[in-house]
N, C-alpha and C positions, 0 to 999 in steps of 0.2 A: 477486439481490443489489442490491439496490433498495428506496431509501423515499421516497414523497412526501409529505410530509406533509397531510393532511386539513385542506381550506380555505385550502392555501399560493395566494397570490394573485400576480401575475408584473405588477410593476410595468409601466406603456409605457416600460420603457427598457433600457439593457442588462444585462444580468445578468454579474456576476461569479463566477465558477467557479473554483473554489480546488482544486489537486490534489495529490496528496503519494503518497510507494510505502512501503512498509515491506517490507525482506527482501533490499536489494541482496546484502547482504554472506554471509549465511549459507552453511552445507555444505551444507543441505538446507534442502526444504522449497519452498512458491514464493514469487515474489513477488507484492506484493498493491498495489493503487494505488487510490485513492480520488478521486470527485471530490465536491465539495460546493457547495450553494451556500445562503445562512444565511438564515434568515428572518427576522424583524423582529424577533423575540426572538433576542435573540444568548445565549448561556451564560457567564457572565462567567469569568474567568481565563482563559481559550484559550491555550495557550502552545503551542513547537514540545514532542510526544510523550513526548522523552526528557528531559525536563527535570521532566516531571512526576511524583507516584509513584503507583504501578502504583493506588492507590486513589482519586485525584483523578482520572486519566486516565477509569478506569472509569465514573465519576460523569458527567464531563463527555460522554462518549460517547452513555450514555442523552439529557443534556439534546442536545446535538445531534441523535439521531435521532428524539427527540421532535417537536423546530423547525424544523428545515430540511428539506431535496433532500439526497439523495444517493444515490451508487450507488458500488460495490466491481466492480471484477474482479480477476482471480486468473491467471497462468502459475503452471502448474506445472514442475518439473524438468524432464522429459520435452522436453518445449518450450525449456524456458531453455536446453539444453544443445546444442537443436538449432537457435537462431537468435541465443546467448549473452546475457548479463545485459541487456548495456545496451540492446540491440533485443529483449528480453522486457520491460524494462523500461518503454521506450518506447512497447510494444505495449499493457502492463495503464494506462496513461495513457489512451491514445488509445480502447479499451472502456469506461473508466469516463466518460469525456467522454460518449461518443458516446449512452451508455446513458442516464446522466443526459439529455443535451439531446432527446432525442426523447422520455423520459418527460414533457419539461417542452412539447412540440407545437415542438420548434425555434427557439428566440427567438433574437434578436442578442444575444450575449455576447461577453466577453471572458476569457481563461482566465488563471490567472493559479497559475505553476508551483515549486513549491519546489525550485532548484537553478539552474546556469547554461545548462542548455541543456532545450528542449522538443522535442516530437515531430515540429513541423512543418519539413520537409523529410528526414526519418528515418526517416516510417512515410509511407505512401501513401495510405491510409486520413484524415490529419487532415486538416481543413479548415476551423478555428477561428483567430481572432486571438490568438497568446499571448504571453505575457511571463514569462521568467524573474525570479526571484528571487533571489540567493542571500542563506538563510539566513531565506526568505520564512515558513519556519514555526514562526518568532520573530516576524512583523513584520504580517504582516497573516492577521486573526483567520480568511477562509476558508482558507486554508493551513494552518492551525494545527489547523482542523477535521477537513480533510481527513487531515491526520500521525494525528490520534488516531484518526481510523474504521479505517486502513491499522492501524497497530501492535495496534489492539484486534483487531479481524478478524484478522491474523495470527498474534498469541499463542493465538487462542481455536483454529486452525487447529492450532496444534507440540503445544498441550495435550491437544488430539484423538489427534493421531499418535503423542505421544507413551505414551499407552496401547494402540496398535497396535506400535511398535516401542519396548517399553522399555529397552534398552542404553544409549541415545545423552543418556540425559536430557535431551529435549529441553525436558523440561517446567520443567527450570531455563534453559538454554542458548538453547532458542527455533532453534534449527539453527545455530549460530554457535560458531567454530572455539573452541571452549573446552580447554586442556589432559583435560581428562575427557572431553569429544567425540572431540578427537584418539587417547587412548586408546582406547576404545568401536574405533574406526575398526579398529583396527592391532587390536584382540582379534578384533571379527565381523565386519569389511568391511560396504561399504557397503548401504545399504538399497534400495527402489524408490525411494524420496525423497530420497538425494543426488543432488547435483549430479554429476554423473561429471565431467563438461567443468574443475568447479574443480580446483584442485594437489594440494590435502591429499586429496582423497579419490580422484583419479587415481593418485598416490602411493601411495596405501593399498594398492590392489589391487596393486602390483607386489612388495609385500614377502613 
């Protein structure tokens, strides 16, 4: 879950690294984090993920992993439920970082995080200078890169699954507590791929 782009060239100076998650929220499914770092050709319009539509987004995906670095990692359920959201969260940050920067031979970088808090002092593993954002993936364009590789990578993941388990319609819902997920729930309980550790789907099982 890795691209480096062929002939990307690593200026003498520091590299910024833009990193984004798509998936906190959902019933199911994992979470997915991205990091990026943009090459010389930038993809014009970069915006934060969700503001964009699902056919722009798409568009812009390809030109970014055409252009730039980047790398994905993934917690799945299994995981999220046994070290919970926000230190799985923390955790698929600190993989896509790390993944990226030793594909790139280790340069001096600077990371730079959409949200108010970063991994460093959270996960053991980080070892980067980074800087919060909030609402970074509005504001500065590798953040913005990063949101899109995260939300595309993960849609393309609920749209897999979702022809593995078709109940839950994930393939509209994306694993996120929708009135028709909620039913789904409370008709078949839950799958390998919920969250067990979240409310609605812990709840589910008791009824």
């Amino acid at each position: 879950m890795l691209g480096v782009t062929p002939g990307f060239r690593r200026a003498n100076r520091t590299l910024v690294i833009g990193v984004d998650e798509a998936g906190r929220g959902p019933l199911a499914g994992p979470v997915v984090a991205a990091a990026v770092v943009l090459g010389r050709e930038i993809p014009a319009g970069l915006d934060d993920s969700k503001r964009l539509s699902a056919k722009r987004r798409a568009a812009l995906e390809a030109g970014i992993r055409a252009t730039s670095c980047w790398a994905v990692a993934v917690v799945e359920p299994e995981e999220i439920d046994r070290i919970n959201i926000f230190q799985a969260t923390m955790l698929a940050m600190t993989r896509a970082v790390a993944n990226l920067h030793a594909a790139l031979d280790g340069p001096d970088c600077e990371v730079l995080i959409d949200g108010n808090m970063t991994p460093a002092g959270r996960r053991n593993e980080w070892r980067w200078p980074a800087r919060a954002i909030v609402g970074g993936d509005g504001i500065e364009p590798c953040i913005s890169a990063a949101s899109i590789i995260a939300k595309e990578w993960r849609d393309r993941m609920m749209l897999d699954a979702a022809r593995a388990f078709p109940h839950y319609a994930w393939e509209r819902n994306k694993g996120y507590g929708t009135p028709e997920h909620i039913e789904a729930l409370r008709l078949h309980g839950p799958s390998p791929l919920h969250r067990r550790s979240f409310a609605p789907v812990a709840q589910g099982q008791l009824i």
